[in-house]
MARNU-407506 format. One record per residue (C-alpha): y, x, z; residue in three letters. Coordinates in steps of 0.2 Angstrom, whole numbers, padded with zeros to 4 digits, always signed. Each point is the difference from the previous one (the first is absolute). Layout:
N
YXZALA;...
***
This chain:
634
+0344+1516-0042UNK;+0007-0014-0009UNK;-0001-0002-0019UNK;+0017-0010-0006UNK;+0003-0003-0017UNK;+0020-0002-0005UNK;+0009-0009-0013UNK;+0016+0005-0008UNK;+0010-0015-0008UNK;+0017-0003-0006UNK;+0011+0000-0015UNK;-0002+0013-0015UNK;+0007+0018+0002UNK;+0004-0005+0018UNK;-0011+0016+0005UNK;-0016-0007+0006UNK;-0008+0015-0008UNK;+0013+0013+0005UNK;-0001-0009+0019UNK;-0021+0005-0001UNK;+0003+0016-0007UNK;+0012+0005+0014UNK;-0011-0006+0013UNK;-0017+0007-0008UNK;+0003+0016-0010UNK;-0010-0010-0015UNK;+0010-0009-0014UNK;-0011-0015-0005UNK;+0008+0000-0017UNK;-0017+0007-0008UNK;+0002-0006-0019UNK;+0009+0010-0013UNK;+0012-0014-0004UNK;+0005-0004+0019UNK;+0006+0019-0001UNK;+0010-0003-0018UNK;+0008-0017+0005UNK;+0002+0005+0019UNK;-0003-0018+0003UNK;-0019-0007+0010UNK;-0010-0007-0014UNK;-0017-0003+0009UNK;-0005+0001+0018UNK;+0000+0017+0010UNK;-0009+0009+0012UNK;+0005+0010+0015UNK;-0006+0004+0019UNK;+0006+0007+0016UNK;-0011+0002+0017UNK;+0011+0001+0018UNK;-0006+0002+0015UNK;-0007-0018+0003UNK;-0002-0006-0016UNK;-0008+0005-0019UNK;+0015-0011-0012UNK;-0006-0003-0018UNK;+0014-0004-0010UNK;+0003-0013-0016UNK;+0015+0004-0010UNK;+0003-0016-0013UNK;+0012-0001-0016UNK;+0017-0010+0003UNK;+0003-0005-0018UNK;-0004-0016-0003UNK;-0011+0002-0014UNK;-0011+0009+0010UNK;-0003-0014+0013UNK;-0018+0000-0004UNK;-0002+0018+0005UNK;+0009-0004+0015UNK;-0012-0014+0006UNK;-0014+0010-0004UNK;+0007+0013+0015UNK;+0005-0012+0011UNK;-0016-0008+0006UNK;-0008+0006+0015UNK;+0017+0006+0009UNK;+0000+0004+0018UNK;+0021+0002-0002UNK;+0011+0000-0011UNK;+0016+0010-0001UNK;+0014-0009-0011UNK;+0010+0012-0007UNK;+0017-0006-0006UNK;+0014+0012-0006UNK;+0018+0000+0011UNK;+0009+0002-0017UNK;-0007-0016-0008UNK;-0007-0012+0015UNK;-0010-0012-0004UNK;-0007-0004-0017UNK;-0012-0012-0010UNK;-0015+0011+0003UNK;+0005+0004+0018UNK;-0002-0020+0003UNK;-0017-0001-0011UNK;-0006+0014+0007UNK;+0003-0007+0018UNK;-0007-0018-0006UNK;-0016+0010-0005UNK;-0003+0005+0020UNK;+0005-0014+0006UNK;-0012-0010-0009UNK;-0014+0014+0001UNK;+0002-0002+0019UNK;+0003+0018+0001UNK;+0001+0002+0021UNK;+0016+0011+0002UNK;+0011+0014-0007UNK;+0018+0004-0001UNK;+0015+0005-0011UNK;+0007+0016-0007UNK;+0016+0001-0005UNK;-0001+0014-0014UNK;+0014+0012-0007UNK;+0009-0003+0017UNK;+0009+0016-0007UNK;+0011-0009-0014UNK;+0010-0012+0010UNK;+0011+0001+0013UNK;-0005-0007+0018UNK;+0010-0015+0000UNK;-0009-0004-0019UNK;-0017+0004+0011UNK;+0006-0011+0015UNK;+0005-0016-0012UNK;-0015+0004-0011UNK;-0013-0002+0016UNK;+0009-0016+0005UNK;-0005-0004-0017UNK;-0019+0004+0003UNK;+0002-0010+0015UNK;+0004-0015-0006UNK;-0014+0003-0014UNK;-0012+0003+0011UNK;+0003-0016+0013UNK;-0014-0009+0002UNK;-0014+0012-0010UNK;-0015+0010+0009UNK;+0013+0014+0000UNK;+0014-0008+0010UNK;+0004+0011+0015UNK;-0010+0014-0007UNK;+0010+0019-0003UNK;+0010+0002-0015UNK;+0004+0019-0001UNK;+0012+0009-0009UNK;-0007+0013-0009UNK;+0004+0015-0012UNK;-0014+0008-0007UNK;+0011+0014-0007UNK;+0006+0007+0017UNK;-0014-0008+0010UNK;+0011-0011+0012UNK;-0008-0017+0005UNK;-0021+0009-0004UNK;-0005+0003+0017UNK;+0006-0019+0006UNK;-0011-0006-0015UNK;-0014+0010+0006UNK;+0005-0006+0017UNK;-0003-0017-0005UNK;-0015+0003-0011UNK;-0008+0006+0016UNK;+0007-0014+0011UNK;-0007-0015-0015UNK;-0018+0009+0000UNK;+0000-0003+0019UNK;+0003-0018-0002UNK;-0013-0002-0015UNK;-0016-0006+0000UNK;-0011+0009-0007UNK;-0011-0006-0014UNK;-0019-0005+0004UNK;-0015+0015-0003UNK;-0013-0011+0005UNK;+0003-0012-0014UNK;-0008+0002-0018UNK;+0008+0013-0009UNK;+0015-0003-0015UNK;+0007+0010-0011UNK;+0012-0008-0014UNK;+0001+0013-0012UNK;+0017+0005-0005UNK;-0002+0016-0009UNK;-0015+0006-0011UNK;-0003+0017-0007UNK;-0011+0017-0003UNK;-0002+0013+0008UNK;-0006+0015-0008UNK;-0019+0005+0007UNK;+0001-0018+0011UNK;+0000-0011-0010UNK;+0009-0016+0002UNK;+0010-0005+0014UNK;+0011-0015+0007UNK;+0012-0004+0011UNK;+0007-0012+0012UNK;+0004-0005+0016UNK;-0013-0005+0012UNK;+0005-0017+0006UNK;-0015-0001+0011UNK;-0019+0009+0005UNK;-0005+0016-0003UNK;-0008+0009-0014UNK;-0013+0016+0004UNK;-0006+0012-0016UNK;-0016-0006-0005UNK;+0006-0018+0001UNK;-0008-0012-0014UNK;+0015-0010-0005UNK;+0007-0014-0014UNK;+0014-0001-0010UNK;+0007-0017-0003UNK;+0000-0011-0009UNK;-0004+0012-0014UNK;-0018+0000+0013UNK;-0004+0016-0005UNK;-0009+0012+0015UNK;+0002+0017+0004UNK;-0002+0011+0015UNK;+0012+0009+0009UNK;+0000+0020-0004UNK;+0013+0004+0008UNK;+0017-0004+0011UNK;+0018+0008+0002UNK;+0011-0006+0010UNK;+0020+0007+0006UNK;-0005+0016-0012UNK;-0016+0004+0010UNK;-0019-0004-0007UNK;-0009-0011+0015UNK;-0016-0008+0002UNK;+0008-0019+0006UNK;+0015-0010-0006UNK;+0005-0012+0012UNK;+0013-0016-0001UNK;+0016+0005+0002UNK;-0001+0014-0013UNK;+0005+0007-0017UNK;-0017+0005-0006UNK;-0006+0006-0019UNK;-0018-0002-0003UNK;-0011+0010-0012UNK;-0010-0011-0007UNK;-0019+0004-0009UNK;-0007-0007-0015UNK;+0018-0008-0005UNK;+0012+0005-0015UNK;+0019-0004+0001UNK;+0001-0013-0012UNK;-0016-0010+0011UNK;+0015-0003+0014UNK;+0019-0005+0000UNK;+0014-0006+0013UNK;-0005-0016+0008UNK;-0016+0004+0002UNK;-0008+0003+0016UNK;-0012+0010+0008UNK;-0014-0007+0012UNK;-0015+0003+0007UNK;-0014-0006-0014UNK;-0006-0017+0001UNK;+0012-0005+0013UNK;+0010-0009-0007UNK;+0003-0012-0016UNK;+0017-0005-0011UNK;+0010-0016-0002UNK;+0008-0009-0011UNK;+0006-0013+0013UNK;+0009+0002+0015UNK;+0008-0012+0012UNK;+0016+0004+0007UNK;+0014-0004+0009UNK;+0015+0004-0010UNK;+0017+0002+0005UNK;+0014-0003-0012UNK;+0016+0011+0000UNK;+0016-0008+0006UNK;+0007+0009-0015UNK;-0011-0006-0014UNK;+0011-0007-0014UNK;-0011-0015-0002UNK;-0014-0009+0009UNK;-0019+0007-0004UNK;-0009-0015-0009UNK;-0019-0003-0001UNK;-0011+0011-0010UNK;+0016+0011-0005UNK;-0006+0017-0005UNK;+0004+0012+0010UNK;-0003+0019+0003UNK;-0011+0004+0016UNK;+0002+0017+0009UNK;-0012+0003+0009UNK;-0004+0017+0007UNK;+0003+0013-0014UNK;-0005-0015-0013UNK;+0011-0011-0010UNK;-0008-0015-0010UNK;+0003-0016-0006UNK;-0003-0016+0008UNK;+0004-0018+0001UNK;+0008-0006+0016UNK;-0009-0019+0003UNK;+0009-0006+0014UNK;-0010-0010+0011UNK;+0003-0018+0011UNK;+0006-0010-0012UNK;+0020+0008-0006UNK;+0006+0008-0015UNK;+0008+0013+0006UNK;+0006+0009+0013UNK;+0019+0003+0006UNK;+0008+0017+0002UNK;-0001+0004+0018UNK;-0017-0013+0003UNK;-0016+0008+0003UNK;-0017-0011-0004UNK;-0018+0002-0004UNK;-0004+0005-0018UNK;-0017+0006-0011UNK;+0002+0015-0011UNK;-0009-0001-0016UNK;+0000+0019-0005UNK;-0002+0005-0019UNK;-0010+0018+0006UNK;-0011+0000+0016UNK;+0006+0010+0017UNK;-0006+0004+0014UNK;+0009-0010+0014UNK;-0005-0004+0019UNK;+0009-0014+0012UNK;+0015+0009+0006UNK;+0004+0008-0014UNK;+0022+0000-0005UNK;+0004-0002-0015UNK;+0015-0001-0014UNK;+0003-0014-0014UNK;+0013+0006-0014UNK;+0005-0014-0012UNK;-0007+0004-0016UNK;+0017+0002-0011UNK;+0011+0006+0003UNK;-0009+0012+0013UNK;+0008-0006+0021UNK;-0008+0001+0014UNK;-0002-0019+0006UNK;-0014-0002+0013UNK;-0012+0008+0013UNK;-0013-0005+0010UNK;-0016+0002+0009UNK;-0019-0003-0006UNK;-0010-0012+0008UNK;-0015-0004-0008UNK;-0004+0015-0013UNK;-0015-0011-0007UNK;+0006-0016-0002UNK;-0009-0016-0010UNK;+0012-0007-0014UNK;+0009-0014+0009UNK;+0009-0015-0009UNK;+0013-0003+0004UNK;-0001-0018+0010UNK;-0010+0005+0013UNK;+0007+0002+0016UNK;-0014+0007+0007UNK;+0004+0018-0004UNK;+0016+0000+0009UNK;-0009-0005+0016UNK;-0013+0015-0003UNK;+0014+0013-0005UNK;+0011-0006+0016UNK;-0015+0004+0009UNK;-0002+0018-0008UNK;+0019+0003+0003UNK;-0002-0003+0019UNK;-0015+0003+0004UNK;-0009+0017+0011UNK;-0010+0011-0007UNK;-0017-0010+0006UNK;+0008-0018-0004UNK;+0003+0009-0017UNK;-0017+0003-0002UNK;-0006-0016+0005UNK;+0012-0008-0012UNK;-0009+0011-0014UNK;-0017-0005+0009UNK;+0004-0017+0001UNK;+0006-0002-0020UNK;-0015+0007-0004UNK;-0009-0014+0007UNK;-0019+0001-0003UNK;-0003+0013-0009UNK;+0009+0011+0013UNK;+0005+0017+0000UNK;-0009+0018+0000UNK;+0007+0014+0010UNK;+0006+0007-0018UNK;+0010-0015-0006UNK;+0008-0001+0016UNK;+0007+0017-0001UNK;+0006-0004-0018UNK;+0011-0014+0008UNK;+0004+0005+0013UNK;+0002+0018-0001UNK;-0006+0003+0016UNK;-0008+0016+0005UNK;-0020-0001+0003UNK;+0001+0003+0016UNK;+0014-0014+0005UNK;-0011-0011-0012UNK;-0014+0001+0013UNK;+0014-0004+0014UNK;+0005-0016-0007UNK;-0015-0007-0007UNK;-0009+0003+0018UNK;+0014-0009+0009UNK;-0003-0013-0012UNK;-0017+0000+0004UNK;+0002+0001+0017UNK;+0013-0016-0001UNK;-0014-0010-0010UNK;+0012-0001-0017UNK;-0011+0009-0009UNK;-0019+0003-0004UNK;-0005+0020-0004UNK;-0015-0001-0011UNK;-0007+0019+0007UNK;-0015-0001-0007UNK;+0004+0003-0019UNK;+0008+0013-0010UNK;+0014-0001+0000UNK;+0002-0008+0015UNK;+0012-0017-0004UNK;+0011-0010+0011UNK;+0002-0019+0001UNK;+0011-0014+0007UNK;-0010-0008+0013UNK;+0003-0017-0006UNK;-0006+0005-0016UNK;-0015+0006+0004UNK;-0005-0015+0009UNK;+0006-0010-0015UNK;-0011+0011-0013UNK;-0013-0007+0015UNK;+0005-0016-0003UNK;-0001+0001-0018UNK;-0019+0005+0001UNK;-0004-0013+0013UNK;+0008-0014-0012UNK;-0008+0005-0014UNK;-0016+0001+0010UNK;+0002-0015+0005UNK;+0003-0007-0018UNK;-0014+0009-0006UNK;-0013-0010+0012UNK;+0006-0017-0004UNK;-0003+0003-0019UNK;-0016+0009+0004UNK;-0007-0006+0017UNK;-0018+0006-0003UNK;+0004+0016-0006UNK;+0000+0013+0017UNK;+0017+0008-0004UNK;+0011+0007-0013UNK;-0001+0015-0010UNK;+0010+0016+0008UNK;+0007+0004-0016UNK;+0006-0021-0005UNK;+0009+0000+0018UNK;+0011+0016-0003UNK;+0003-0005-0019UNK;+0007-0017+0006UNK;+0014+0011+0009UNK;+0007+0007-0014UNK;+0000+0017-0008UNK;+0016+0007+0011UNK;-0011-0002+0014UNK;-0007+0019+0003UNK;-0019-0001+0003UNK;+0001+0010+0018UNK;+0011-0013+0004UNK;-0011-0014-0003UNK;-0015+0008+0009UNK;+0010+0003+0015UNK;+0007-0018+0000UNK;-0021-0005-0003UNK;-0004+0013+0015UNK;+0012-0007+0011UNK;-0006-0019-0003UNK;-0016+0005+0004UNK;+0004+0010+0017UNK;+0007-0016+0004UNK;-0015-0010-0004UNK;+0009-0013-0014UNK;-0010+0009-0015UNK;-0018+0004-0002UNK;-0003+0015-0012UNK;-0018+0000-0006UNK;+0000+0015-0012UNK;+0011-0006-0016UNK;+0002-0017+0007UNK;+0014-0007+0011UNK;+0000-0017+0010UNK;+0009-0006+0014UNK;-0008+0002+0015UNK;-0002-0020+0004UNK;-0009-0005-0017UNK;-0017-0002-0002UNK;-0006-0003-0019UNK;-0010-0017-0001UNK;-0004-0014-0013UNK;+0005-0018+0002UNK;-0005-0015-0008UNK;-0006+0000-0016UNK;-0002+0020+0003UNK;-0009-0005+0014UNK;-0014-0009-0008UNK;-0002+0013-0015UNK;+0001+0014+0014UNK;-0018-0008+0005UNK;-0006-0001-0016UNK;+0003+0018-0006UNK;-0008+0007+0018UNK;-0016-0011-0003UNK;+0000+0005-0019UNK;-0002+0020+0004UNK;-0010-0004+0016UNK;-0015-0010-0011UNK;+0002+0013-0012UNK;-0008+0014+0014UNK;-0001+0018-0006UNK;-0001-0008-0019UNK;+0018+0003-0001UNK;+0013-0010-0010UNK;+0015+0004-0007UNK;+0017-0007+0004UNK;+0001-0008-0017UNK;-0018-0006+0001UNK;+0004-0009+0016UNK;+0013-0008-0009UNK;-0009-0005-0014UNK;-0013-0007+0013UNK;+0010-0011+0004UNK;+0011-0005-0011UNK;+0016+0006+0008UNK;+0014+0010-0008UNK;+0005+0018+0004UNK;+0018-0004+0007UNK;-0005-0011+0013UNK;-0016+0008+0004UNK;+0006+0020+0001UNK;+0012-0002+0014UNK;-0016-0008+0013UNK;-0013+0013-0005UNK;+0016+0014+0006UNK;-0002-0012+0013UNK;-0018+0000+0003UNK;+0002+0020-0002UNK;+0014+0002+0011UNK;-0010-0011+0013UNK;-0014+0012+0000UNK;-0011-0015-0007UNK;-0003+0007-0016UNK;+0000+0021-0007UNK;+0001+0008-0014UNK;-0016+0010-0009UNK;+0009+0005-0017UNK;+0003-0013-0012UNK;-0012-0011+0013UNK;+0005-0008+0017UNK;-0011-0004+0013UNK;-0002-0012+0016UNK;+0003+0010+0014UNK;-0016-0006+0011UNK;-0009+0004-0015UNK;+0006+0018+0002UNK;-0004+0000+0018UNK;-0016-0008-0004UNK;-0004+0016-0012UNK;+0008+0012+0010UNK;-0011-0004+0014UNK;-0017-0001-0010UNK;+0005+0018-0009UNK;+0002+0006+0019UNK;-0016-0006+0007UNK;-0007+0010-0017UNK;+0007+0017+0007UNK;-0017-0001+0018UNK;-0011+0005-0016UNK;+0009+0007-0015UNK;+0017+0007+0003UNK;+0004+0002-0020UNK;-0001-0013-0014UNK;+0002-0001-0018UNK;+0007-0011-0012UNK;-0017-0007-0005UNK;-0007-0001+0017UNK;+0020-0010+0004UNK;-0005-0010-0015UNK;-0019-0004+0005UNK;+0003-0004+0019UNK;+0016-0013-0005UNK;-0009-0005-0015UNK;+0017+0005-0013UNK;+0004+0005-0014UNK;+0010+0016-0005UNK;+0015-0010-0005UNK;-0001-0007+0018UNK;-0006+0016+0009UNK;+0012+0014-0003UNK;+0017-0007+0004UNK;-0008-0007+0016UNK;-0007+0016+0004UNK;+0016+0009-0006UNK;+0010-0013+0013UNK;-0014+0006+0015UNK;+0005+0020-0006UNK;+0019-0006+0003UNK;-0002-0010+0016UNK;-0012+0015+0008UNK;-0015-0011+0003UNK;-0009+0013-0014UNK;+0005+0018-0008UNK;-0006+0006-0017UNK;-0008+0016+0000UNK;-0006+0002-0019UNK;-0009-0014-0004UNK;-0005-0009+0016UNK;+0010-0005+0013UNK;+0001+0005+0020UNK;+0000-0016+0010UNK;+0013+0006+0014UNK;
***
């Protein structure tokens, strides 16, 4: 069964109300004033199930002061039925009001035609011609417009009729998206607790559900769930729902806030749109005018910065603009919304979100309009490579996709694998989270590494590589670390880079010395060599012979690196005097298998300076193992 939600709208005292509560049984009018003043002062609530079909019902105020309780009821409308009265026609509010759907993209609907019972036909017939004309070229031309008089009932089941006949056309909202509920009522119940309600514009909510409230970023779980009078375990897109919420008192939520699942999603203060000025706005929108946002069941503040270069916008012209809010919302790509000039109070503008986390552009560059064009016309999978692409390479996880996109998990996995599959983009699977990547960018953060590589070993052609840590701070600190090691992984599968432990090279250098290098390289080797098993020091070596620490450090790395010399603590050795000893401790194991430190020091005729960091360097490279005092020759 479908769930359709219905908006009234139209003139004050034109019936909307009387209109639901004939249709219903329930008057929507639940605050103690309504009842004094007979007039709508804040939005309504009424429902109705047929046969095919489970109708949720939004009854607005008409009056003019109350425009911002009528915007807060008229988001998330499946249709919308304009109510205007046969003994008035048309009025201010019945235009406004029918300028709010239009630009809130509100799919389809039709007009009643109250109090049908106070004229006479031929009034009705010229006042329908009226409506006609009205009506010529809005969403609702060539709908039904239906006489009604909710006093003796005439014209009800011809607006149940069409009710039926609209819901069959709709499209119903999406359940396998992430859940939103903009809050538009908040309140206690006794032995509950607090509860909100709203319409579910998209997902489903289940009892238990850990959610959010934003921006106010304040979590909760769900405790329970009523929906069309009846307590249910699920809410799902599509209905009015009222959620009792744990751990929360009523003043920690208010209209405009929206419920979430926790962690999902993340606030704004920017969002790039395309706006739509009205033909009928008194005067053209100028840049960074302040302007009141409706968005949802929220109203805040915000400069409207035009963007490509004008300043302003012409009634009845549409362009790109960012929106600098004074308060956070929660907003996705798709979203309508409504601008009201800040004073006097008149609906001016509506629009569409398109980037709900936008960078702060200037306003010179041109480059946004390209991107936003792109946004506008793009599919769902060229609009998350758009987002992929901007953020370059750093990339993307699977979270911060669905923040911009609003996507559904599931269709997140869709897109990125035909990405994938169409070599646009990298998936880095192996980390947590997993993150996805232009292609071209991950090459270039290749690149990068390669270049500075490639830098590294002119400036230090004897050393054998650079250090891990030096490479991935040359990129930058945006650059996530699980990015860098894929990009290093990936190099090295492809047999460019060489990783030896904590050092990177590319795969065609090899570390050598050169001239003058050259000739101190020989030096240094003969040095440790004469010295034998009577150890030097580096900085004995270099006082030997007469050379200073910078030039002579990078050839002993060298001489290290090469295998020629090793290390034995603060010591270094030649390698074939190593081999030389390894060998003679070896031939020692046919008649005594152990040794000591003073037996090490009697056969090799050394001291205890010389002798322990040797034998400790023979413990390390498994040629003996210390047990107690004597060593195992292996």
């Amino acid at each position: 069964m479908k769930n359709i939600i219905v908006g009234t709208a139209g003139h004050i005292d034109h019936g909307k109300t009387s209109l639901v509560k004939a249709l219903t049984g329930i008057d929507a009018d639940r605050l103690k004033e309504e009842k004094q003043r007979g007039i709508t002062i804040d939005i309504g609530f009424a429902n109705l199930t047929t046969d095919d079909c489970r109708f949720g019902f939004v009854d607005v105020p008409g009056h003019e002061r109350f425009i911002k309780n009528m915007l807060a009821g008229a988001h998330g409308l499946d249709l919308v039925m304009l109510v205007i009265a046969a003994d008035e026609g048309v009025m201010p509010q019945t235009r406004e009001h029918l300028d709010i759907c239009r630009l809130l993209k509100i799919p389809t609907g039709f007009t009643v035609l109250t109090k049908a019972d106070l004229v006479e036909p031929d009034w009705l017939e010229l006042v329908t011609g009226d409506v006609e004309e009205f009506l010529d070229g809005s969403f609702l031309e060539g709908k039904p417009i239906i006489p009604v008089s909710v006093k003796s009932g005439a014209g009800l089941p011809e607006v149940l009729k069409a009710l039926n006949e609209a819901a069959a056309g709709a499209t119903e909202k999406k359940t396998d998206l992430p859940p939103r509920l903009p809050v538009d009522r908040v309140f206690t119940v006794r032995g509950f607790g607090t509860v909100v309600t709203g319409t579910m514009i998209a997902g489903t909510f289940r009892t238990g559900d850990e959610v959010e409230i934003l921006p106010a970023e304040r979590r909760s779980r769900v405790r329970g769930i009523e929906a069309h009078g009846s307590t249910l375990d699920v809410a799902v897109a599509g209905q009015r729902a009222a959620l009792n919420l744990a751990g929360l008192e009523t003043s920690d939520i208010e209209r405009g806030q929206v419920v979430v699942p926790a962690g999902r999603f993340e606030a704004t203060s920017m969002l790039d749109v395309r706006l739509e000025l009205l033909s009928s706005a008194e005067k053209p929108l100028k840049d960074r005018a302040r302007v009141r946002l409706h968005h949802g069941t929220s109203e805040v503040m915000a400069r409207a910065a035009l963007l490509g270069g004008g300043d302003h916008l012409v009634p009845g012209e549409s362009g790109f603009a960012q929106l600098r809010l004074e308060t956070p919302v929660l907003a996705l790509p798709g979203d309508r919304f409504i601008l009201r000039s800040y004073s006097p109070q008149m609906t001016i503008a509506g629009g569409a979100v398109l980037d709900a986390h936008p960078v702060r552009h200037r306003k010179s560059d041109t480059r946004i309009i390209n991107f936003l064009n792109e946004l506008e016309a793009a599919s769902a999978s060229d609009r998350l490579a758009a987002f992929v692409e901007r953020a370059d390479q750093p990339g993307a996880t699977f979270a911060e996709l669905a923040r911009l996109t609003g996507a559904g998990d599931s269709d997140i996995e869709k897109l990125v694998e035909g990405l994938k599959k169409a070599g646009k983009v990298v998936v880095l699977d192996a980390v947590s989270p997993k993150r996805v990547i232009r292609q071209a960018a991950f090459v270039a953060v290749q690149e990068r590494i390669k270049r500075f590589l490639h830098n590294f070993h002119s400036r230090q052609p004897m050393r054998p590589g650079a250090p891990r840590e030096e490479v991935r701070e040359s990129l930058g600190a945006r650059l996530p670390v699980e990015v860098f090691r894929a990009a290093v992984e990936a190099a090295v599968a492809e047999k460019r880079v060489v990783a030896d432990g904590e050092v990177l090279r590319l795969a065609s250098f090899r570390p050598e010395a050169a001239g003058e290098a050259a000739a101190l390289k020989t030096k240094l080797e003969n040095a440790f060599k004469t010295a034998g098993l009577t150890a030097l020091t580096a900085a004995e070596v270099y006082e030997l012979l007469k050379v200073k620490e910078a030039q002579a450090k990078p050839v002993v790395f060298l001489l290290i690196n090469e295998k020629r010399l090793v290390r034995a603590g603060d010591f270094i050795l030649h390698a074939e005097v190593v081999e030389t000893l390894v060998a003679d401790i070896r031939a020692l194991k046919a008649t005594n298998p152990t040794l000591d430190v003073a037996v090490f020091k009697e056969k090799f005729g050394l001291s205890r300076k010389y002798a322990i960091p040797i034998l400790e360097y023979l413990d390390g490279e498994r040629i003996t193992r210390r047990v107690g005092n004597a060593r195992e020759i292996m």
